[in-house]
MDAnalysis code that builds the backbone (N, CA, C; Angstrom):
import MDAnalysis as mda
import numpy as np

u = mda.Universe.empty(663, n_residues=221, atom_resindex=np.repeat(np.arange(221), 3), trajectory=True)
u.add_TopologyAttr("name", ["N", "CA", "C"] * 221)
u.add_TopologyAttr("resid", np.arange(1, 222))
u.add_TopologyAttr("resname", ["UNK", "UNK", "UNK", "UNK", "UNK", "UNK", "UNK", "UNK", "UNK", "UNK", "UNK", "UNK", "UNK", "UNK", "UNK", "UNK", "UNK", "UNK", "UNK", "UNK", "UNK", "UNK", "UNK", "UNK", "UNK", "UNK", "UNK", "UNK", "UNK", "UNK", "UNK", "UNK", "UNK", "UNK", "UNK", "UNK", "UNK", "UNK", "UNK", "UNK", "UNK", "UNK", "UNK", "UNK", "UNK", "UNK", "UNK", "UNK", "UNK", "UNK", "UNK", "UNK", "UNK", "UNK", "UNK", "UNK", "UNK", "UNK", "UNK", "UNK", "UNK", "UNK", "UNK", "UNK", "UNK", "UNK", "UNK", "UNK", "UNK", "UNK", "UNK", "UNK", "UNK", "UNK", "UNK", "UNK", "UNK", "UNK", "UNK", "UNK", "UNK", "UNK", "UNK", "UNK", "UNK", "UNK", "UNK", "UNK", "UNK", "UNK", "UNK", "UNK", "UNK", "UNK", "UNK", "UNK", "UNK", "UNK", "UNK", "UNK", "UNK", "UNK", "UNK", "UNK", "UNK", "UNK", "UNK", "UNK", "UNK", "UNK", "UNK", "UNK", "UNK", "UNK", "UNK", "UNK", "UNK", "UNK", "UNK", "UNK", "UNK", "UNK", "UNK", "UNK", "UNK", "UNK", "UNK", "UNK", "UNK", "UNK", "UNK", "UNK", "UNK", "UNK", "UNK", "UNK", "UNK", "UNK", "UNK", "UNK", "UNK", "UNK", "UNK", "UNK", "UNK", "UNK", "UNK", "UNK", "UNK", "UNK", "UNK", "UNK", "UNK", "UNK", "UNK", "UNK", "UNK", "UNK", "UNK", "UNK", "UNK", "UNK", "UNK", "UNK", "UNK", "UNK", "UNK", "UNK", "UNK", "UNK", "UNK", "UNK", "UNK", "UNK", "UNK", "UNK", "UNK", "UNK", "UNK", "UNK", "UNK", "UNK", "UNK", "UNK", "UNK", "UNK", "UNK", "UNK", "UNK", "UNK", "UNK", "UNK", "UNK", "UNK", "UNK", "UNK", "UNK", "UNK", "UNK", "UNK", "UNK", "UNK", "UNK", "UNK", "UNK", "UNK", "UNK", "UNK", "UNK", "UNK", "UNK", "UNK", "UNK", "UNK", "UNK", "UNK", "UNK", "UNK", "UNK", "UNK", "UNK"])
u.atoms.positions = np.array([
    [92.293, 99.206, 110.083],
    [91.434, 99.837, 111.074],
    [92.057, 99.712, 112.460],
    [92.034, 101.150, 112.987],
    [92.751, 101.106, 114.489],
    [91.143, 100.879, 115.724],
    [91.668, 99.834, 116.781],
    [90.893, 99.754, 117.805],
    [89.266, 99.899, 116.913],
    [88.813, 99.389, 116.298],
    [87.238, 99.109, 115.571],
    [87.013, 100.409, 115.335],
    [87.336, 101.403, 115.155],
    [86.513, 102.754, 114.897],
    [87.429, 104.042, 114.273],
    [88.174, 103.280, 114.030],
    [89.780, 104.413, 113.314],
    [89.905, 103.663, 112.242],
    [89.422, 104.260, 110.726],
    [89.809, 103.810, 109.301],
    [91.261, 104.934, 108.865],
    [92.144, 103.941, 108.528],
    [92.977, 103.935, 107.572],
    [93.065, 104.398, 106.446],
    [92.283, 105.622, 105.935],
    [92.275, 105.228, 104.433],
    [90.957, 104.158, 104.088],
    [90.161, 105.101, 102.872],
    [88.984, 104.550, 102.771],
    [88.891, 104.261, 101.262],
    [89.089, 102.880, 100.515],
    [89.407, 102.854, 99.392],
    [88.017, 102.277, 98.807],
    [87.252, 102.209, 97.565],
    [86.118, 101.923, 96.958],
    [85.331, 101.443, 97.863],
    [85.793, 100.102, 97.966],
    [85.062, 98.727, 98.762],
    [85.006, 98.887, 100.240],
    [85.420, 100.294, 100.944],
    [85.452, 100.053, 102.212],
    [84.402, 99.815, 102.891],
    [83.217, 100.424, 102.711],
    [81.924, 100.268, 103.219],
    [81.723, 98.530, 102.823],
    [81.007, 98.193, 102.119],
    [81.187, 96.882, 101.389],
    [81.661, 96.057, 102.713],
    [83.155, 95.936, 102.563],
    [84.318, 95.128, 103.254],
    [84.461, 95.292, 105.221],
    [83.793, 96.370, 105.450],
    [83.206, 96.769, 106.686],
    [81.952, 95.488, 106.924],
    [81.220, 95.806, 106.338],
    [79.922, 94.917, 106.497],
    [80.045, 92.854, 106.189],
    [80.886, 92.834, 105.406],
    [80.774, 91.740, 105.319],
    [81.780, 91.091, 106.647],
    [82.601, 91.673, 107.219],
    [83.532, 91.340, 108.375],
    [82.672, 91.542, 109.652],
    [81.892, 92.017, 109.465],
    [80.642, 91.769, 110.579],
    [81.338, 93.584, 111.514],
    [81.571, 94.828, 110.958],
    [81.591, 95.845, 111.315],
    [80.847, 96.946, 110.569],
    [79.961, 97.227, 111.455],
    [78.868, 98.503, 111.475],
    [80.011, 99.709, 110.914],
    [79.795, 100.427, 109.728],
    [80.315, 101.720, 109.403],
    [79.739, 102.742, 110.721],
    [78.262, 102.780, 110.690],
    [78.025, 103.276, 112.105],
    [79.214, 103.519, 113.125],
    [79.949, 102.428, 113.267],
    [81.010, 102.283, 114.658],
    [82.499, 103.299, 114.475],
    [82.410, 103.739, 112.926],
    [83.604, 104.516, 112.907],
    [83.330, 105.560, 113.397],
    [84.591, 106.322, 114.329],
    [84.700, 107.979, 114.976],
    [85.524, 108.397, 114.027],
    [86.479, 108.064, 113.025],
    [87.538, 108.337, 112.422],
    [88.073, 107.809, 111.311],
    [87.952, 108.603, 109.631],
    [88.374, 108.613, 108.935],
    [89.805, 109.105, 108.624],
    [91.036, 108.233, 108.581],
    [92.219, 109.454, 107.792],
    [92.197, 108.548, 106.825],
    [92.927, 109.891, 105.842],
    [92.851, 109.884, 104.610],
    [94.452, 110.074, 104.079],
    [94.955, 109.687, 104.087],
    [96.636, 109.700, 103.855],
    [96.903, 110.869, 102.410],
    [95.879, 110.955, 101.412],
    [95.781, 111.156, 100.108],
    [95.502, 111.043, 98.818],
    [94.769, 111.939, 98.187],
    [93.566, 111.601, 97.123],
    [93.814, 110.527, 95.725],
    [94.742, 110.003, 96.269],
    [94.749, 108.772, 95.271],
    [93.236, 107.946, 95.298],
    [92.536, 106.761, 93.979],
    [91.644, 106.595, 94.358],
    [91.519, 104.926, 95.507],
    [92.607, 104.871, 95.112],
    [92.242, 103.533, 96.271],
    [92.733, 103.945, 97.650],
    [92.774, 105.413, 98.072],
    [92.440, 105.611, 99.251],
    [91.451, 106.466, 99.764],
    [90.909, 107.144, 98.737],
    [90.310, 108.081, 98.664],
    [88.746, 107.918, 98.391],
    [88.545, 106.882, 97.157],
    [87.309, 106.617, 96.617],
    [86.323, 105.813, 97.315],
    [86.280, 105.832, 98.873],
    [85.395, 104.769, 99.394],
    [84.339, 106.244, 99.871],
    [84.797, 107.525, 100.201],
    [84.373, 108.699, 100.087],
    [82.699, 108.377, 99.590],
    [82.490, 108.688, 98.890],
    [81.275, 108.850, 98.224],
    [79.877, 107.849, 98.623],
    [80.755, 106.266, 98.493],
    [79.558, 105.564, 99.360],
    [79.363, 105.579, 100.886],
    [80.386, 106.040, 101.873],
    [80.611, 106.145, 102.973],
    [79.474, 107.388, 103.359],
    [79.389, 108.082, 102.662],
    [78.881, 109.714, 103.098],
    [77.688, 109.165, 102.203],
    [77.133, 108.600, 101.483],
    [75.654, 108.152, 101.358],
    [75.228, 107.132, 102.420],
    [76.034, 106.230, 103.033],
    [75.668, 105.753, 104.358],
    [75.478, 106.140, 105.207],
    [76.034, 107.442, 105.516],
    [76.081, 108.897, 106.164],
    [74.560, 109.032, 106.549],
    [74.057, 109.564, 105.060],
    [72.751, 110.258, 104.682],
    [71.963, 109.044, 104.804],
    [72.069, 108.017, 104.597],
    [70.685, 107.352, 104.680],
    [70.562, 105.998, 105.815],
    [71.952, 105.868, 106.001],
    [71.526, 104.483, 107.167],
    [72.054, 104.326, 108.091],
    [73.363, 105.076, 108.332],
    [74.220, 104.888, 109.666],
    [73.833, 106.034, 110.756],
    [72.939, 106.282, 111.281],
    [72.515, 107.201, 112.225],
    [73.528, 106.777, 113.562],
    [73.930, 108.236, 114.234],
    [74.964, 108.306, 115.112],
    [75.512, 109.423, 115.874],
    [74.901, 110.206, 117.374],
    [74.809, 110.799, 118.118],
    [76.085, 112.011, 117.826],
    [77.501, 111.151, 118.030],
    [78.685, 112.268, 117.596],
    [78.984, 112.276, 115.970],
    [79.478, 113.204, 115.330],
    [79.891, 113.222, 114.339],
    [81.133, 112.388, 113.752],
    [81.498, 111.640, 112.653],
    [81.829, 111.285, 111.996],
    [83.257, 112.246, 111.341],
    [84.190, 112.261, 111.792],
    [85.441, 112.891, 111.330],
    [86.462, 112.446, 110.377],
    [86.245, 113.331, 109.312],
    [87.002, 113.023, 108.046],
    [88.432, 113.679, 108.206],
    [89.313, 113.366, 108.363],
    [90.405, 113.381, 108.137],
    [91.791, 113.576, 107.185],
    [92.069, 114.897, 106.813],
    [93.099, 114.591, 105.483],
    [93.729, 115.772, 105.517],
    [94.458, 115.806, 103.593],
    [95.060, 117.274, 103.815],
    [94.554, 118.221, 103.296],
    [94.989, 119.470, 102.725],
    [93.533, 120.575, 102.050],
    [93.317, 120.319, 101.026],
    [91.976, 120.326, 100.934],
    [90.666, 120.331, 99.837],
    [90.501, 119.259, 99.635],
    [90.150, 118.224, 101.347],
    [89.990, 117.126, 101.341],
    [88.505, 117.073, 100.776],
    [87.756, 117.980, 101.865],
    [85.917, 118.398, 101.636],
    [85.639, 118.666, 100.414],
    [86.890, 119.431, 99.674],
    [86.357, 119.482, 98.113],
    [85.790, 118.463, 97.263],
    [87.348, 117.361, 97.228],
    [87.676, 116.124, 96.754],
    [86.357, 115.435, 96.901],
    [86.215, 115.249, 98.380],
    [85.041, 114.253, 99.023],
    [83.384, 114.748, 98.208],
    [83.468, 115.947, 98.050],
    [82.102, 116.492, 97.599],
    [81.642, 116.327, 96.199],
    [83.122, 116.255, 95.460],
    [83.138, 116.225, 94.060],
    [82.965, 114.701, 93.603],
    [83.777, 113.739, 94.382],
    [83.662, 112.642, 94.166],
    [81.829, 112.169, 94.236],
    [81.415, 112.764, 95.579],
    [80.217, 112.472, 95.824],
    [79.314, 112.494, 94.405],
    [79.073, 113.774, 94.148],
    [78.457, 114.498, 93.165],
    [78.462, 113.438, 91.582],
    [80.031, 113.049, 91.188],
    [79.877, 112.285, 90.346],
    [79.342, 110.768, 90.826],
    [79.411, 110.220, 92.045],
    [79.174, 108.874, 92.219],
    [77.481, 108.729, 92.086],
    [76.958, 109.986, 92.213],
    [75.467, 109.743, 92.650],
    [74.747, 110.944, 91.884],
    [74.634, 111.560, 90.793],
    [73.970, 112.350, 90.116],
    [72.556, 112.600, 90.618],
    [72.398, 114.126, 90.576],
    [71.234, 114.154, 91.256],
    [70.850, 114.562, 92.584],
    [72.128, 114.189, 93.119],
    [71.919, 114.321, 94.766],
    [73.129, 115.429, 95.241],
    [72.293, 116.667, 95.661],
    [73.439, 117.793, 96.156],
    [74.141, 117.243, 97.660],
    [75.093, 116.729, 97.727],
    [75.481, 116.452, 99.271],
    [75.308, 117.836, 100.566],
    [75.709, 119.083, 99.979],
    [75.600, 120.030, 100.842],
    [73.996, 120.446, 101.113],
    [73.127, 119.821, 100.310],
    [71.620, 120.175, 100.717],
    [71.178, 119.391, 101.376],
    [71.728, 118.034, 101.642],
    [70.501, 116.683, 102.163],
    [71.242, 116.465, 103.520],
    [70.782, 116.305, 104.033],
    [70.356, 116.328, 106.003],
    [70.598, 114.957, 106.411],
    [72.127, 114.423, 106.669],
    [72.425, 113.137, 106.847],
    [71.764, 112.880, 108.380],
    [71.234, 111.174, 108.641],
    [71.362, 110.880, 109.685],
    [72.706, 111.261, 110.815],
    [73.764, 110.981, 110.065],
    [75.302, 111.182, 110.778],
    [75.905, 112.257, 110.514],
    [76.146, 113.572, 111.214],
    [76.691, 114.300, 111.213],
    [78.110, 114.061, 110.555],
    [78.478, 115.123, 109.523],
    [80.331, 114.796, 109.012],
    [80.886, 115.777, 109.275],
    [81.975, 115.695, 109.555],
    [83.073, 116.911, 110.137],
    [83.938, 116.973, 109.316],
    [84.597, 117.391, 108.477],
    [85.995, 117.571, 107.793],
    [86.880, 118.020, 108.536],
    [88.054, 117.393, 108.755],
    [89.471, 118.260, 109.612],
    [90.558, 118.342, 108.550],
    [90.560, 119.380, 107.931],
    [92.023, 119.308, 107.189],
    [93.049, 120.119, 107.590],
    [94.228, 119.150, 107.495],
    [95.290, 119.008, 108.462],
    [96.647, 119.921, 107.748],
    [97.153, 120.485, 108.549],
    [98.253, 121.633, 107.897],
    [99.323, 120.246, 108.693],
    [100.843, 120.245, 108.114],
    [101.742, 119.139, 108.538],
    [102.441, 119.799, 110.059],
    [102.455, 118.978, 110.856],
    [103.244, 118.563, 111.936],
    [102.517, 119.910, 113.247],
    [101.038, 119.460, 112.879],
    [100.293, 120.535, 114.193],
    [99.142, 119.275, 114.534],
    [99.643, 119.191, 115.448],
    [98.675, 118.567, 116.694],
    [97.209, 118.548, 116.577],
    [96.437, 117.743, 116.195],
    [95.172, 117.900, 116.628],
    [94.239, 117.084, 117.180],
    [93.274, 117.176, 118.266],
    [92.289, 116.205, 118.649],
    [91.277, 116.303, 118.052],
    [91.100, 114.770, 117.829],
    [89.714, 114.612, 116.881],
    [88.944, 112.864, 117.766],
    [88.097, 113.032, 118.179],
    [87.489, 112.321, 118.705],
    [88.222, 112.529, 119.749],
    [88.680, 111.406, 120.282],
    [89.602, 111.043, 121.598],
    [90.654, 110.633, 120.960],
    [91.844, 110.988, 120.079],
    [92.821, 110.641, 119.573],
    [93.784, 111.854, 119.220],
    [94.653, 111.935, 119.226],
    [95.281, 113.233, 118.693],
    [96.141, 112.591, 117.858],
    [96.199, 113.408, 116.687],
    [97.024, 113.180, 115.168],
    [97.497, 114.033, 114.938],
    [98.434, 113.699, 113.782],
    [99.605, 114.608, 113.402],
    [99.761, 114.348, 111.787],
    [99.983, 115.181, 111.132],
    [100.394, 114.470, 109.820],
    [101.532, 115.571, 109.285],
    [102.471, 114.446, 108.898],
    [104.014, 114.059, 108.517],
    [103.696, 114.053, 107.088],
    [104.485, 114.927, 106.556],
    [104.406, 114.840, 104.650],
    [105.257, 113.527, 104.493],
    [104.943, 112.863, 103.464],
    [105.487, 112.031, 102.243],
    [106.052, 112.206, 100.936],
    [106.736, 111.358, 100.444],
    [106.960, 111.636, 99.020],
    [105.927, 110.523, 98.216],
    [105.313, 111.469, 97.592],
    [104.481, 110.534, 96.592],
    [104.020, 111.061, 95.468],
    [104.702, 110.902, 94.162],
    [104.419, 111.506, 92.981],
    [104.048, 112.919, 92.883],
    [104.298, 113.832, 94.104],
    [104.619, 114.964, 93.934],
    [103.329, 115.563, 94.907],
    [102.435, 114.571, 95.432],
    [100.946, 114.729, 95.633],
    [101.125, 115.694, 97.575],
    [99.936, 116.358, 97.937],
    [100.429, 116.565, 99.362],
    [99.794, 114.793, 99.664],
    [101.388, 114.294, 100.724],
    [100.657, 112.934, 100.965],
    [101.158, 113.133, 102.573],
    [100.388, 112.273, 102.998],
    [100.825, 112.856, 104.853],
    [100.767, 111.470, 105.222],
    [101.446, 111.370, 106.236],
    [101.882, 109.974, 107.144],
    [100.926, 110.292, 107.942],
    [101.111, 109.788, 108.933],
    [100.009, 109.806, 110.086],
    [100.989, 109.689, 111.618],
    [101.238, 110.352, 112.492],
    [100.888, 109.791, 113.813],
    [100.052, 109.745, 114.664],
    [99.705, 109.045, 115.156],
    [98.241, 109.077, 116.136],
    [98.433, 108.284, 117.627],
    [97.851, 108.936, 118.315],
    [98.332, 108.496, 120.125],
    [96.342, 108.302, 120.323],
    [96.423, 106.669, 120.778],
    [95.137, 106.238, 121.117],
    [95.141, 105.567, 122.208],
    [94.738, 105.872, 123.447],
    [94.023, 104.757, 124.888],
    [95.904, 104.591, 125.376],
    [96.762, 105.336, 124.735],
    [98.064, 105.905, 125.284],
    [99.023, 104.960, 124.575],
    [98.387, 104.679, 123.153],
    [99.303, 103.872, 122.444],
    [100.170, 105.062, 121.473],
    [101.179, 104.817, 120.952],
    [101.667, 105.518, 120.086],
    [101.822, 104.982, 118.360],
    [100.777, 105.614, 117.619],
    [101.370, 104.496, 116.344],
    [101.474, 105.767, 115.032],
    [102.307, 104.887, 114.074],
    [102.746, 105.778, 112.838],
    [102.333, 104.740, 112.134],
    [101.622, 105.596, 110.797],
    [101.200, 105.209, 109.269],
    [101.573, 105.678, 108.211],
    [102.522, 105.446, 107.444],
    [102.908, 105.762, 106.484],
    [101.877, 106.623, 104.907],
    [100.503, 105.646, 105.080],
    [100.301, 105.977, 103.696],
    [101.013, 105.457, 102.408],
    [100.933, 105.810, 101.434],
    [102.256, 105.938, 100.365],
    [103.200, 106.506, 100.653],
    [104.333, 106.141, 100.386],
    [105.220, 106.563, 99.747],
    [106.512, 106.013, 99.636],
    [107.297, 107.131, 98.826],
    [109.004, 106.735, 98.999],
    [109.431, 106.861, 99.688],
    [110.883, 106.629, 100.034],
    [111.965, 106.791, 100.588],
    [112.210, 107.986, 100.907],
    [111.723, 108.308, 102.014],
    [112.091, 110.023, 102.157],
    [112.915, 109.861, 103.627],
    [113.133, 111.223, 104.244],
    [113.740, 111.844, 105.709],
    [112.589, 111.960, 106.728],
    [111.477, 112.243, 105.771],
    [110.520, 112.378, 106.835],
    [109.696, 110.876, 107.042],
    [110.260, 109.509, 106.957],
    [109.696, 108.561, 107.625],
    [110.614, 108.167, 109.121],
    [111.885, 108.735, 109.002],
    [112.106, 108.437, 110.287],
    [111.953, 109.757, 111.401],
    [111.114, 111.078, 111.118],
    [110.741, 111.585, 112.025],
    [108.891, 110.804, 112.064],
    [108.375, 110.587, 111.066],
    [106.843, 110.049, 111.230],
    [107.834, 108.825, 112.522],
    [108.567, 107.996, 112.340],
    [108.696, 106.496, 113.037],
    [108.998, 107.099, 114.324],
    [109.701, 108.217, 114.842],
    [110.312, 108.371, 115.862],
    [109.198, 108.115, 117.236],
    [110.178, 107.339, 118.344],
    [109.495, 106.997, 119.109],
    [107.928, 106.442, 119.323],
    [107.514, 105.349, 118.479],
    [106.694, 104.643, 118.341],
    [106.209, 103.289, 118.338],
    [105.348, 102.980, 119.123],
    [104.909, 101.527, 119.905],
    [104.610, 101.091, 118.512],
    [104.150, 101.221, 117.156],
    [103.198, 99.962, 116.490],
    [103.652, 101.211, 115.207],
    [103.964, 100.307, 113.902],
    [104.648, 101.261, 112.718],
    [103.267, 100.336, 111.555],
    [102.700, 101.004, 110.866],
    [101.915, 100.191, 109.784],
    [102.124, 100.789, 108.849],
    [102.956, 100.269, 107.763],
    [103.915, 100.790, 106.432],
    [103.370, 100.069, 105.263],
    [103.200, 101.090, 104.170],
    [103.500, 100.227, 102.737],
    [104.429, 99.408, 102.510],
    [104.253, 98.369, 101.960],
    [105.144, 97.553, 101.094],
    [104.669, 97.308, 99.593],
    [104.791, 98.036, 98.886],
    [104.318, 97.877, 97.793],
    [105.009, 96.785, 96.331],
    [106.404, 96.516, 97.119],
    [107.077, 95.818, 96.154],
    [107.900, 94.867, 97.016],
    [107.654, 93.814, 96.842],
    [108.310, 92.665, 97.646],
    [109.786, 92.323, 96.955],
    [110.463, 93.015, 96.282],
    [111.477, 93.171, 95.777],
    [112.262, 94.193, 95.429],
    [113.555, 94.494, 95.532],
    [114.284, 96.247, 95.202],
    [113.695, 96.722, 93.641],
    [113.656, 97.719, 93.928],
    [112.880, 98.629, 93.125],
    [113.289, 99.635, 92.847],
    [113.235, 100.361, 91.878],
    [113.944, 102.019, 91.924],
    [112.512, 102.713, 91.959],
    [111.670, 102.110, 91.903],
    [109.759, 102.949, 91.969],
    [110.455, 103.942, 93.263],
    [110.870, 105.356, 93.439],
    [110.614, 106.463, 93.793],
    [109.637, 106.708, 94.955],
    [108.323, 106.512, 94.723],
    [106.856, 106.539, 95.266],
    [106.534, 105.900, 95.797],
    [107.157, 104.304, 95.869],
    [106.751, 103.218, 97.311],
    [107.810, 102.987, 97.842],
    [107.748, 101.940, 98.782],
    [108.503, 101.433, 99.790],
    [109.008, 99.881, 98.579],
    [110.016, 99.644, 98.770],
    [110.570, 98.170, 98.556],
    [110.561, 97.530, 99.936],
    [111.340, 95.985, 99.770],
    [111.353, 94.913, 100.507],
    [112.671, 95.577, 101.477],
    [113.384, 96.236, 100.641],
    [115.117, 97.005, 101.180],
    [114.881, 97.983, 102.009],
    [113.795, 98.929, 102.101],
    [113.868, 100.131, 102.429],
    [112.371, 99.609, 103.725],
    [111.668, 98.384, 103.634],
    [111.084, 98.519, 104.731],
    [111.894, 97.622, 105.789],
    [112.456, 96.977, 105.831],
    [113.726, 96.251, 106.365],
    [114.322, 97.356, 107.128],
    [114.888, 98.076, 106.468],
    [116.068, 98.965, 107.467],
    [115.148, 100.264, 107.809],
    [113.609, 100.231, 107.959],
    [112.927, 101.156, 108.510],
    [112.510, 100.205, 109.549],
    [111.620, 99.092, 109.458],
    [111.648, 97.901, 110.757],
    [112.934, 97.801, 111.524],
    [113.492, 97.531, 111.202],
    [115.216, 97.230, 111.821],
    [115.186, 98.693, 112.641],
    [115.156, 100.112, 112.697],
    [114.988, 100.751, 113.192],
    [113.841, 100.928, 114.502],
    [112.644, 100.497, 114.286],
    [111.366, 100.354, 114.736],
    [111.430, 99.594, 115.790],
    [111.867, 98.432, 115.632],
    [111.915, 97.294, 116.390],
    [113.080, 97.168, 117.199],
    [114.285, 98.199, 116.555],
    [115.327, 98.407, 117.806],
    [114.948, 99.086, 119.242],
    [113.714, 99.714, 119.250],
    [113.830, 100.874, 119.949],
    [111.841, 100.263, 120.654],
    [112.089, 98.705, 120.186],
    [110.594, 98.256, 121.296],
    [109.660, 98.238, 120.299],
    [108.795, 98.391, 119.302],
    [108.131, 98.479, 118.677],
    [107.526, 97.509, 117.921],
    [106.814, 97.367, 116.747],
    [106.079, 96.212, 116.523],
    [106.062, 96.859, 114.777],
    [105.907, 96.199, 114.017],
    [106.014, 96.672, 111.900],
    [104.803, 95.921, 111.684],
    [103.905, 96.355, 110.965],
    [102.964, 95.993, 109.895],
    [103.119, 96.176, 108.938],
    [103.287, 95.219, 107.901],
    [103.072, 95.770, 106.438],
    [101.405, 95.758, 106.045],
    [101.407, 96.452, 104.838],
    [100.177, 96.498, 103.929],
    [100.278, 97.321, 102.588],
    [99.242, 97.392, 101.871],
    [99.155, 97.938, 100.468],
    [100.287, 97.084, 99.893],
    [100.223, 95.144, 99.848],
    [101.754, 94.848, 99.250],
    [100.769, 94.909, 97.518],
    [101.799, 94.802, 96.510],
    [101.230, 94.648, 95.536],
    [100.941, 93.181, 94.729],
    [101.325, 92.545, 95.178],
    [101.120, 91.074, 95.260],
    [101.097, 90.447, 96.779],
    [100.693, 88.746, 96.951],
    [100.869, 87.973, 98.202],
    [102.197, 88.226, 98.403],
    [102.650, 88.481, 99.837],
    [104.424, 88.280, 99.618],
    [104.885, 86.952, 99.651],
    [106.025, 86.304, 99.193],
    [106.399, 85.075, 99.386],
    [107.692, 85.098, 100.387],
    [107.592, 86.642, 101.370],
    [109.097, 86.906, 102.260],
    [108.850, 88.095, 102.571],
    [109.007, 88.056, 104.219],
    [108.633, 89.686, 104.294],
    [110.132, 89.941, 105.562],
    [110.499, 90.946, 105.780],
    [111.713, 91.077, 106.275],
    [111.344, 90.626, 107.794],
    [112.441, 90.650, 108.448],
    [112.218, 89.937, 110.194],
    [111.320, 90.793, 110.944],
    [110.622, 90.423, 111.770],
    [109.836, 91.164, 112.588],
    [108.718, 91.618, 112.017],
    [108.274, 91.836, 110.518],
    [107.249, 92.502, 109.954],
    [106.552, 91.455, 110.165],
    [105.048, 91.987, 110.226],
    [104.114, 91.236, 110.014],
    [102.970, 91.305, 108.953],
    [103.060, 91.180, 107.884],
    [102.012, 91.198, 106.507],
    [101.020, 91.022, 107.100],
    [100.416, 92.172, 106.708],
    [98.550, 92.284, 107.250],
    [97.380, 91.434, 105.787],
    [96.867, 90.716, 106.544],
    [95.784, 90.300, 105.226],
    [94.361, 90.700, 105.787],
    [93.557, 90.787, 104.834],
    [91.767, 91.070, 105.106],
    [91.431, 90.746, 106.117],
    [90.573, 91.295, 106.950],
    [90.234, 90.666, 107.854],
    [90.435, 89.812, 109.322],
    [91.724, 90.032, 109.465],
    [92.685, 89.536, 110.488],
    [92.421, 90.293, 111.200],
    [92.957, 90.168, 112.354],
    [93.326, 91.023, 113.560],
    [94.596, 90.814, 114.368],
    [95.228, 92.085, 114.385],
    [96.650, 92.007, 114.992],
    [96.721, 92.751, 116.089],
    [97.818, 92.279, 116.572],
    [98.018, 93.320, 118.313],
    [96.920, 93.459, 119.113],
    [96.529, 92.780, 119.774],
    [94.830, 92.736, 120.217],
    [95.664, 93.358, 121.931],
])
């Protein structure tokens, strides 16, 4: 979560894991959605019933992703909660869908984003850049080893990357311990700051300068 009100990617438990850290879903302006995988995707359904029944909230609520995000989100809904048409019932919180065509500018709340394709099992997966309160930061999302993480990295204060394998890997679709190394090593030449996350185990070694994100922490304040 960027600055308390910018989600990352909204996976099952996000609502849940919001509340028990002592943060109001209420307080989010901003959902991105990197791509319809379900552990980024599937927090969708309870988020938008919090929507409808308890998070009441003056501006709208902006969902974030790539096309046929609103589909995804509606369909998921539909199966999570039988019974209940989402396009008929009259949320307390207004929802906005923005789906994002790659490398066009857009403001959404007070933030302007960008989304940078990925390689990820073939899926549309989009990186993220986003400029907030005049910070500059890039999010990877998933993926592999592609060309387009060092235009997502270019010129950027704060990098928050997968690490999905704390060891070399030929996995295609994530990041290794090798390939976030000489993307930090880049990052951090040029002033910047590395987060890891999504590791797939605790790491027991994370390359210089990265900093492994765990639950609930707070970094770069």
């Amino acid at each position: 979560m960027l600055d308390g009100r910018i989600l990352l990617d909204i996976p099952p438990s996000a609502v849940l894991d919001m509340r028990r850290h002592g943060i109001a879903p209420e307080a989010l302006d901003v959902v991105l959605v990197s791509h319809l995988h379900a552990d980024h995707a599937f927090g969708l359904p309870f988020h938008l019933l919090d929507c409808i029944l308890r998070s009441a909230g003056e501006t709208p609520l902006a969902i974030v992703g790539p096309p046929g995000l609103r589909a995804h989100s509606e369909e998921l809904f539909a199966l999570a909660w039988p019974g209940l048409d989402v396009t008929k019932l009259t949320p307390k919180r207004r929802v906005e869908y923005v789906e994002l065509q790659p490398r066009r500018e857009v403001k959404v709340a007070d933030i302007a984003v960008s989304a940078i394709p990925m390689s990820h099992f073939g899926l549309v997966a989009y990186g993220y850049r986003v400029t907030c309160q005049g910070v500059r930061l890039a999010y990877t999302g998933d993926t592999g080893d592609c060309g387009e993480i060092d235009e997502l990295t270019n010129d950027v204060d704060a990098l928050i990357l997968e690490l999905t394998h704390i060891a070399p890997t030929r996995d295609a679709d994530h990041l290794d311990v090798a390939t976030v190394a000489r993307v930090a090593e880049k990052v951090r030449g040029r002033g910047g700051k590395v987060f890891a996350t999504h590791m797939s185990v605790p790491p027991t070694h994370v390359p210089a300068g990265v900093t492994a994100c765990e639950d609930g922490k707070t970094y770069w304040t």
